[in-house]
Phi, psi and omega in degrees: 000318182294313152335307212266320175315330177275318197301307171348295210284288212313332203256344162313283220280337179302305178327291169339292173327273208291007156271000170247006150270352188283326182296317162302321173233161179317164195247178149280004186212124147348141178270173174282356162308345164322309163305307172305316165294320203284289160018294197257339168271337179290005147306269183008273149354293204286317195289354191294140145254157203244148207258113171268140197232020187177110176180144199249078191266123172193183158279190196303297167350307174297087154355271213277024170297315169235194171258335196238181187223168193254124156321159187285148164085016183294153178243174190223174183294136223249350179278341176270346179299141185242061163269354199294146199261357147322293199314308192316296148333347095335304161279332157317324193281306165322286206241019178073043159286116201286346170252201191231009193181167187248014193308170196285327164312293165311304208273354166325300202288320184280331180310324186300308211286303180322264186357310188258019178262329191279311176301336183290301176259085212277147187070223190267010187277322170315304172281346179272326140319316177275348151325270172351311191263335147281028185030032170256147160337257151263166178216117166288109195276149170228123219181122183331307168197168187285145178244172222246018182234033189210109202281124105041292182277004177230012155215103189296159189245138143237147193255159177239140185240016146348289197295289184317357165262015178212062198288316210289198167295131206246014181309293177312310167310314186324298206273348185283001163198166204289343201267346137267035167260322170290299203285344184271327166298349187274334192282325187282315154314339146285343146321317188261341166272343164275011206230331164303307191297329198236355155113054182212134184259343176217177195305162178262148173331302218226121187299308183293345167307322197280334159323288195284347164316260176001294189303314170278322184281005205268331179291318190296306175292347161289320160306324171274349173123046180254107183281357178180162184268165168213120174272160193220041184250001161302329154339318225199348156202165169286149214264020179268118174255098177294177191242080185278183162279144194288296168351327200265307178316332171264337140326291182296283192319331192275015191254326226226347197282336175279356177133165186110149186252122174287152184271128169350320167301293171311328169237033158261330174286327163311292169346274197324290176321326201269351192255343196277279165002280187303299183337314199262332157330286185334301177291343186275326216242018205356090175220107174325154149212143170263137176230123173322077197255047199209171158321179189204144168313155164094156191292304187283357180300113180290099155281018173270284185301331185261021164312119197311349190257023174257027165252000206262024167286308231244340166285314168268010177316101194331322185317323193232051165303313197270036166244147190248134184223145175225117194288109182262157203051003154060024150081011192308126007290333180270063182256004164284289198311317180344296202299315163346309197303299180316030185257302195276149193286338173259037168244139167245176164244131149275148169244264246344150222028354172293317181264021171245347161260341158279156148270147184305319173339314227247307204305325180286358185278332171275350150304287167328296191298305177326307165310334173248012149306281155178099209305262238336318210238011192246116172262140170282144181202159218231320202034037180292125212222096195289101188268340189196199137343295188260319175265110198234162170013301178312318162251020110330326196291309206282355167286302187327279178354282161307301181299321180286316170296334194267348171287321204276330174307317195271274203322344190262314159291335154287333150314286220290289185317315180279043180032037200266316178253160177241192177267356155285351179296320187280353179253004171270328154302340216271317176306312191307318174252021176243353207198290194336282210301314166303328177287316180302320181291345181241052171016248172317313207300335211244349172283000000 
């Protein structure tokens, strides 16, 4: 009897067991509760407020909204054109807008309105209104320079440091395609403006001079409130860095500062040197640096030469452990592999522009895959982009916005329905990558 009472006892507690692993683990398919679940979190969700970690805010007008310009005629993504009838929704939502469509009559009304809204809120009180009515927090502008209509504590500045790999005659860069006949002169033009900035009218005699230039403009925009550098330069050359010696780098400059067109070879090996030079800057003077890592604007953007794993040299390189990167657009279309990078501890993700070239269906799935990597290391960003007159920053700001919540809402009620989470779990992911994550990485700077 004492036997069979055990035997019981033994098959009771198996049972127990294995229904309290069964509880425990994920499932592969959503339950039909999902809809219901993203239901109770996208209120949630909409109240956090949030640290946009990649957004170019300025007016139509404003130059210095980038450092580059979209070659003419270029093409695009078609959620990003901005015929998109999304956008319309967006003005309503901002600024009341009373039609169904942008006919040239109708787009009359919004310019009017933006006009007596900006004298209503005269000074830096406009984008920090529109910040508001989109609950974000800060917005990090990333921009040639700050304009005096952009209040300061609610848009932190990154600066491009671009410009400093292209001192020499730049006739060969120019020519190699129509869409760098645009952008290397926006470089040679940013060049002249650190080079103004620091009381210079051309490059110096001497590579350590042309060094510590670098060096005084990186302290000066730090000074001005600049939290971290951003490179673009997958634009314009391929994102593979050999490691020369500062010897092979002052050979070439001291060759070339006075004139002479460099041969290609040569000034991707200065090039190399001059993106390494800055990294490790980067890590001494504790200033990120961000890099472009996704497709790009213009016909010619090599997405081959530019794949965010031709960076996985220079990321994981011990050299630059105490440099902190932030992958901006998280290497988008190769953004499952991407997230890999974020393994090693000072590399982040920015999503900015993934959810503005996906609908959420899509955006949220790279959200997910991420949530379950490694939420820790993934940041919101809006890439909000002033396209015209009528459609300007603002509604670009509030499409970021909106699409990225209502995707992390969905990629998040799919965890929870699959047992991945439970749902406060999901609302500490839901901060963590709206807010948290970005803060933590720039500390001080950002309170």
């Amino acid at each position: 009897m004492k036997q069979i009472l055990l035997s019981v006892l033994f098959v009771a507690c198996a049972a127990t067991s294995l229904s309290s692993f069964a509880d425990a683990q994920a499932r592969p398919f959503p339950d039909p509760d999902m809809q219901q679940i993203y239901q109770r979190l996208l209120p949630q969700i909409e109240k956090i407020p949030a640290f946009d970690h990649h957004a170019h805010p300025g007016f139509f007008d404003d130059p210095d909204v980038d450092a580059m310009a979209a070659p003419p005629d270029a093409s695009a993504p078609v959620r990003t054109r901005d015929d998109n009838p999304e956008l319309i929704a967006a003005a309503k939502a901002l600024f009341g807008y009373p039609y169904d469509d942008f006919s040239p009559e109708h787009a009359k009304w919004l310019v009017a309105k933006k006009a007596e809204l900006k004298k209503q809120y005269a000074g830096t009180a406009y984008f920090n209104m529109i910040l508001d009515k989109i609950n974000i927090e800060s917005s990090v502008a990333n921009r040639a320079m700050m304009p005096d209509y952009l209040d300061p504590k609610r848009f932190p500045w990154v600066f491009f440091a671009d410009s400093f790999m292209w001192p020499f005659d730049n006739e060969r860069e120019t020519a190699r395609n129509p869409d760098e006949g645009v952008f290397i002169p926006l470089q040679e033009k940013m060049l002249r403006r650190w080079m103004r900035q620091e009381n210079m009218s051309k490059p110096p005699a001497k590579f350590s001079a042309y060094l510590e230039f670098i060096v005084r403009v990186l302290a000066d925009n730090q000074s001005k409130g600049g939290i971290a550098m951003k490179f673009e330069v997958a634009y314009f050359r391929p994102t593979t860095f050999s490691d020369p010696t500062r010897q092979q780098a002052e050979d070439i400059y001291q060759k070339y500062v006075s004139g002479g067109v460099p041969s290609e070879k040569d000034y991707r090996t200065f090039q190399d040197y001059i993106f390494r030079f800055l990294v490790n800057l980067g890590g001494r003077r504790n200033l990120p640096v961000h890099i472009h890592s996704a497709v790009g604007i213009g016909d010619y953007f090599n997405l081959t030469q530019s794949n965010i794993m031709n960076l996985e040299s220079v990321l994981r390189d011990p050299r630059y452990r105490s440099t902190t990167f932030v992958m901006i657009h998280g290497g988008y279309p190769l953004e499952r592999e991407a997230i890999w990078l974020a393994a090693m501890k000072n590399v982040y993700m920015d999503s900015s522009f993934g959810e503005l070239a996906q609908y959420p269906s899509a955006f949220k799935d790279t959200l997910k895959m991420w949530l379950e990597t490694f939420p820790d290391k993934i940041t919101f960003g809006t890439d909000c982009f002033p396209y015209n007159q009528v459609l300007g920053a603002e509604e670009s700001y509030w499409l970021g916005a909106e699409s990225s919540r209502m995707a992390l809402a969905a990629a998040l009620a799919e965890m929870i329905s699959e047992n991945e989470i439970t749902e406060a779990r999901a609302l500490e992911l839901a901060h963590g990558y709206l807010h948290d994550n970005a803060v933590k990485l720039y500390g001080d700077k950002v309170r």
